[in-house]
C-alpha positions as CSV (number, residue, x, y, z in Angstrom):
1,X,271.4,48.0,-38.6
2,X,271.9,46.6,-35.5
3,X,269.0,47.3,-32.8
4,X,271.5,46.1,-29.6
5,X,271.4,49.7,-28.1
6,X,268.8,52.3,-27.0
7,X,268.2,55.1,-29.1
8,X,269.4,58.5,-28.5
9,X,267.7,60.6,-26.0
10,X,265.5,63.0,-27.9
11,X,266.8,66.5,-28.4
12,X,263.8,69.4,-28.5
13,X,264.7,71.1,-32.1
14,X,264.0,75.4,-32.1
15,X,261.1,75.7,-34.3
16,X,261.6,76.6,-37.8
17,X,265.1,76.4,-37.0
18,X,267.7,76.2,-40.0
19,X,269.7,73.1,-40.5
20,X,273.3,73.4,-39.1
21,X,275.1,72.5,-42.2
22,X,273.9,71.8,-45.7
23,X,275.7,70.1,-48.8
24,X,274.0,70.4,-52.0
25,X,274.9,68.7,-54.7
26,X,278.3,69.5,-53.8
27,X,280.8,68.8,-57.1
28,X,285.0,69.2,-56.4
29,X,287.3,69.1,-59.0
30,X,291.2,70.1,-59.1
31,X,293.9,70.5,-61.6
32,X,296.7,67.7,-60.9
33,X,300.4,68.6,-61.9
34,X,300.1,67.0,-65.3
35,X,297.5,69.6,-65.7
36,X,294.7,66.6,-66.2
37,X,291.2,67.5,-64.3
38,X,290.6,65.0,-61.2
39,X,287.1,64.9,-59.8
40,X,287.5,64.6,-55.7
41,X,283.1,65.2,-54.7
42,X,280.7,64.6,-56.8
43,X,276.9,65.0,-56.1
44,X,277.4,65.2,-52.4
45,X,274.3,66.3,-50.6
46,X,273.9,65.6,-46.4
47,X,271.7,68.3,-44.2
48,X,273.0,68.0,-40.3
49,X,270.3,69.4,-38.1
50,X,270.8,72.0,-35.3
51,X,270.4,71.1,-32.2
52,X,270.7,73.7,-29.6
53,X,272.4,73.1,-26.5
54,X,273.8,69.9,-27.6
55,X,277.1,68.7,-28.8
56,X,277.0,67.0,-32.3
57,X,279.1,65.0,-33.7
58,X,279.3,63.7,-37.5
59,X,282.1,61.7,-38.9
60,X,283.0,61.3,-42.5
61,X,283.7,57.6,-42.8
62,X,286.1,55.9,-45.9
63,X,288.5,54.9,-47.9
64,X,292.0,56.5,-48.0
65,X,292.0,59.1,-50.9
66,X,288.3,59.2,-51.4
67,X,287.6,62.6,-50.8
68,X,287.2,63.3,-47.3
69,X,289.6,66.2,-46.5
70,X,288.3,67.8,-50.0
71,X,285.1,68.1,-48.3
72,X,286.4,69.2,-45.3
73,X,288.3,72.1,-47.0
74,X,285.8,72.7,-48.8
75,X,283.8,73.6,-45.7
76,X,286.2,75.2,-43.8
77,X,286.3,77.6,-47.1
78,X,290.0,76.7,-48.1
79,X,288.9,75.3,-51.2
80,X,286.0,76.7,-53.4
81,X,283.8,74.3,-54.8
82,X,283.3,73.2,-58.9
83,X,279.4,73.4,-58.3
84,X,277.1,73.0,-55.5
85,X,276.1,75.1,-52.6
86,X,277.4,75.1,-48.2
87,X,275.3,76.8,-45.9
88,X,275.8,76.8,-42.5
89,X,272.9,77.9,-40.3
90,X,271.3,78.8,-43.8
91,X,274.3,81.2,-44.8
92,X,276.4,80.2,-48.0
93,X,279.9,80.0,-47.1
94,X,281.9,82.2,-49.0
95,X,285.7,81.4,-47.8
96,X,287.1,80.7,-44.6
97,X,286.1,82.8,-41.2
98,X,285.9,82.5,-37.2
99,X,283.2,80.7,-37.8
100,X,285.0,77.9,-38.4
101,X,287.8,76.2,-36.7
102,X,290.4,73.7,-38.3
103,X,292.5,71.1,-36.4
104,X,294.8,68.9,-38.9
105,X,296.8,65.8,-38.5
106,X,300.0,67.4,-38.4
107,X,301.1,69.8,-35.6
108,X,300.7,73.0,-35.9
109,X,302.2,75.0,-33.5
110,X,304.2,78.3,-33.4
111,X,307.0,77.2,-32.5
112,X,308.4,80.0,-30.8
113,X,305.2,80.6,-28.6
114,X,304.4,79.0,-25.2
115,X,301.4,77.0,-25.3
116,X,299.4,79.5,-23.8
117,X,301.1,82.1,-26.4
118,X,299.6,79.5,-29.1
119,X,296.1,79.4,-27.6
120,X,296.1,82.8,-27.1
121,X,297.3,83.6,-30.6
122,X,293.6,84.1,-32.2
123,X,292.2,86.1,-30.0
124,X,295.2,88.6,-30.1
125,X,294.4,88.8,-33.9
126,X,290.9,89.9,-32.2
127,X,292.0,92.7,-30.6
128,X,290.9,91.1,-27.2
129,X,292.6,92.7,-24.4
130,X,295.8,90.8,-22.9
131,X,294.6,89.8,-19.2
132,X,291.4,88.6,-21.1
133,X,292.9,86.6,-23.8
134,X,294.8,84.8,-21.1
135,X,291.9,84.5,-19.0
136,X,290.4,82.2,-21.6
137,X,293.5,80.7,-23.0
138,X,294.2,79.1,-19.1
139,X,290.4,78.0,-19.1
140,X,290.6,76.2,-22.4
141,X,293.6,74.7,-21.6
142,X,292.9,73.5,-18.2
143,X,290.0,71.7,-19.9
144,X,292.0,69.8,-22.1
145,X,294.7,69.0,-19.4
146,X,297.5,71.5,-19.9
147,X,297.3,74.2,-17.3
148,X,300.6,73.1,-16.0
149,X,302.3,73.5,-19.7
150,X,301.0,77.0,-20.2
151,X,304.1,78.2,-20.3
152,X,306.4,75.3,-22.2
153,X,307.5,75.5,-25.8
154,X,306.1,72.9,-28.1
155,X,309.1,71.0,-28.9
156,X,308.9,70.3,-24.7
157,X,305.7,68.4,-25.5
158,X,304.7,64.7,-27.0
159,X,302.4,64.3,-29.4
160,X,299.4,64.3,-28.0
161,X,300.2,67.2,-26.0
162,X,300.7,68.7,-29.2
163,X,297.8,68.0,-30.7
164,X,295.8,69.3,-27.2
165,X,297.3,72.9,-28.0
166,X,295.7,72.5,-31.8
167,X,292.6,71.8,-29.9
168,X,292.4,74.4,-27.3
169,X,294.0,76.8,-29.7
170,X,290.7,76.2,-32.5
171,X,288.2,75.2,-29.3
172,X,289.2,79.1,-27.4
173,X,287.7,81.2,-30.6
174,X,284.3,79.6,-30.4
175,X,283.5,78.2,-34.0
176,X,280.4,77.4,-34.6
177,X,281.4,74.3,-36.7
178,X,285.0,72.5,-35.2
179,X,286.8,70.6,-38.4
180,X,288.9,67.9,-37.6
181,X,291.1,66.4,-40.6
182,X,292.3,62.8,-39.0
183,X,293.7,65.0,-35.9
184,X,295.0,61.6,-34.5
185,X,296.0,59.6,-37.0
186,X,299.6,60.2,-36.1
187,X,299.3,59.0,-32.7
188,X,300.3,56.1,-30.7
189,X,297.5,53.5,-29.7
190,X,296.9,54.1,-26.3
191,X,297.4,58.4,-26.7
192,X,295.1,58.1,-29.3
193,X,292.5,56.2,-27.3
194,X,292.8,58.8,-24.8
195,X,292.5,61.9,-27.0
196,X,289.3,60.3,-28.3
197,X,287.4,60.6,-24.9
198,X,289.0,64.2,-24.6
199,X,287.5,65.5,-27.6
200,X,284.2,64.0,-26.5
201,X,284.2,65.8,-22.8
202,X,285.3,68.4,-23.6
203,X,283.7,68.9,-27.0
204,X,280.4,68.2,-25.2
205,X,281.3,70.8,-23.1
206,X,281.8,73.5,-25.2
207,X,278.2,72.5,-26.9
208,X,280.8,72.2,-30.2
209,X,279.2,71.1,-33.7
210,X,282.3,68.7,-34.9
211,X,282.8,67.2,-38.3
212,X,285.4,64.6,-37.8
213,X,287.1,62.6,-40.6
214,X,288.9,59.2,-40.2
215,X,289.2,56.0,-42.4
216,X,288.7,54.2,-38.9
217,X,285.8,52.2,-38.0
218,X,286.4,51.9,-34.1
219,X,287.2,55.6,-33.9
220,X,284.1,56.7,-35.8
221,X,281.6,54.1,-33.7
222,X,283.1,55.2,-31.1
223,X,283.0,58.9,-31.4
224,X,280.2,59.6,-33.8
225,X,276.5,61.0,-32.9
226,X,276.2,60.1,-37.2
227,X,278.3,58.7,-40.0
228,X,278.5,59.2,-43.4
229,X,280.2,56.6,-45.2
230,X,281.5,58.0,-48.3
231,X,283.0,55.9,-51.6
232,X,286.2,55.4,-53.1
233,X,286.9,58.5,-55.2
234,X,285.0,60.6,-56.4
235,X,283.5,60.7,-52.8
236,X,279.5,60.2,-52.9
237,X,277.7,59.6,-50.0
238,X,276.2,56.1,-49.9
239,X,275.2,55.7,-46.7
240,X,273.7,57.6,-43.8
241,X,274.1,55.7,-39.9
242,X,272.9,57.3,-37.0
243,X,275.3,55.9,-34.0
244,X,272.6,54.3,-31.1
245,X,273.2,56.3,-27.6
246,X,275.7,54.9,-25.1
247,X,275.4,55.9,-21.8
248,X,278.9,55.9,-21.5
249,X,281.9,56.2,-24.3
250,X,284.9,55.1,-22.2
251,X,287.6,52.4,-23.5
252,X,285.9,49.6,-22.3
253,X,282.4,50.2,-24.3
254,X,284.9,48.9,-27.3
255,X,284.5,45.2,-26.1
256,X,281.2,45.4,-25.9
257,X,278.8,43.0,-28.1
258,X,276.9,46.1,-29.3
259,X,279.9,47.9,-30.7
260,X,281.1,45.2,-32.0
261,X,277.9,45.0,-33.9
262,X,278.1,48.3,-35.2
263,X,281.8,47.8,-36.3
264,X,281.0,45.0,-38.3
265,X,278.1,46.3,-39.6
266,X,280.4,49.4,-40.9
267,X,282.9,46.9,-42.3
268,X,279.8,44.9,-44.5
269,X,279.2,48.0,-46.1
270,X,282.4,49.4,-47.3
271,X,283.6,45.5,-47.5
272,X,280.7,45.2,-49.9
273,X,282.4,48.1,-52.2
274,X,285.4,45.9,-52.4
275,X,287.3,49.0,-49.8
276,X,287.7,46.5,-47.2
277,X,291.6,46.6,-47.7
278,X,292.0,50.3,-47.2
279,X,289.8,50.5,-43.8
280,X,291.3,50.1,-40.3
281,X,288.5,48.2,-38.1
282,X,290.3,49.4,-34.9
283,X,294.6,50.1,-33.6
């Protein structure tokens, strides 16, 4: 591992206090439509500590295919696991709940809302009063840079103004644990780049746990606080990294010699599993 950066400032843990999210010996199987049994996870086990008052971030790093997502569902509660065990803060989890928000690749927008009638939305279906709900639903989305779209339709909106109503809608319900399946992976280069250092302010924040999945090495080097890099299918963990501390994440810390390091040093590993091909080092 590269030693170019400082470590991470030290975080005082609660004593005795329960890991934030546990795998163990997590298995995931499915059915395919020729009815033969496909093994996605198998023997996944990873403990993420709680740190209060601090904004984590892990990223699930690999191959296209390999199982990512599965796990992902699998922790959101959308998908029940073969064998194996998810606790989060020492609770099993036992479908899906508020806990728990989910932010996909694709858009997911009521169409027929405003933006702040899609932020909004979950908190309705909490029975929180209506000058509240918008209360919050303006906070959120002045945060993430859409105040003055509060009251657009989505199909007025690019992409990644899209994808920023996904976010405020999940980020305004207060998960514990923020789930984010490739959220950008359908976005240009340069909105991409900038929705990346929007999660992390505002995600930082919002003193979010996030578990962010991407087959891309810049995005996870540049986003992660750890990475697990998982195998081609079935997934299996085979490495933990803990990401050195950067004062700064902003575009230009991509240039830099020590995050070049850490790229390549990403690349090695799953280019040592003969993945290389199915990896994007950067856009």
């Amino acid at each position: 591992m590269p030693e170019a950066v400082a470590a991470a400032p030290q975080h005082e843990l609660a004593a005795g206090a329960l890991p934030k999210l546990e795998l163990k010996n997590l298995f995931i199987g499915y059915t395919d439509r020729s009815g033969k049994t496909v093994s996605a996870v198998e023997d996944v086990s990873l403990t993420l500590a709680n740190k209060p008052g601090v904004g984590e971030l892990l990223v699930f790093l690999g191959p296209s295919g390999c199982g990512k997502s599965t796990i992902l569902k699998a922790i959101s509660g959308l998908m029940e696991p073969s064998a194996g065990q998810i606790l989060i803060d020492g609770q099993p989890v036992s479908g899906t709940g508020r806990d728990r928000g989910m932010v996909f690749q694709s858009y997911t927008s009521f169409g027929w809302r405003t933006v702040l009638g899609n932020v909004e939305y979950g908190l309705e279906l909490q029975g929180v009063p209506k000058a509240e709900r918008a209360r919050q639903a303006m906070e959120i989305l002045e945060q993430v840079g859409l105040k003055d779209f509060a009251h657009a339709l989505p199909k007025q909106l690019s992409g990644g103004m899209k994808q920023r109503v996904a976010i405020a809608r999940t980020l305004v319900n207060k998960p514990r644990l923020v789930l984010m399946d490739e959220p950008f992976g359908a976005l240009d280069p340069q909105t991409r780049w900038g929705m990346q250092s929007l999660i992390l302010d505002v995600l930082r924040r919002q003193d979010n746990t996030v578990i962010f999945v991407t087959h891309d090495i810049s995005e996870a080097v540049f986003l992660a606080d750890v990475v697990f890099v998982l195998s081609h299918r079935p997934a299996k963990v085979l490495h933990r990294i803990e990401i050195p501390y950067f004062p700064e994440r902003d575009p230009s810390l991509r240039q830099k010699p020590e995050f070049k390091q850490l790229e390549n040093h990403l690349l090695d590993i799953l280019g040592s599993l003969q993945v290389k091909g199915n990896i994007r080092v950067g856009l």
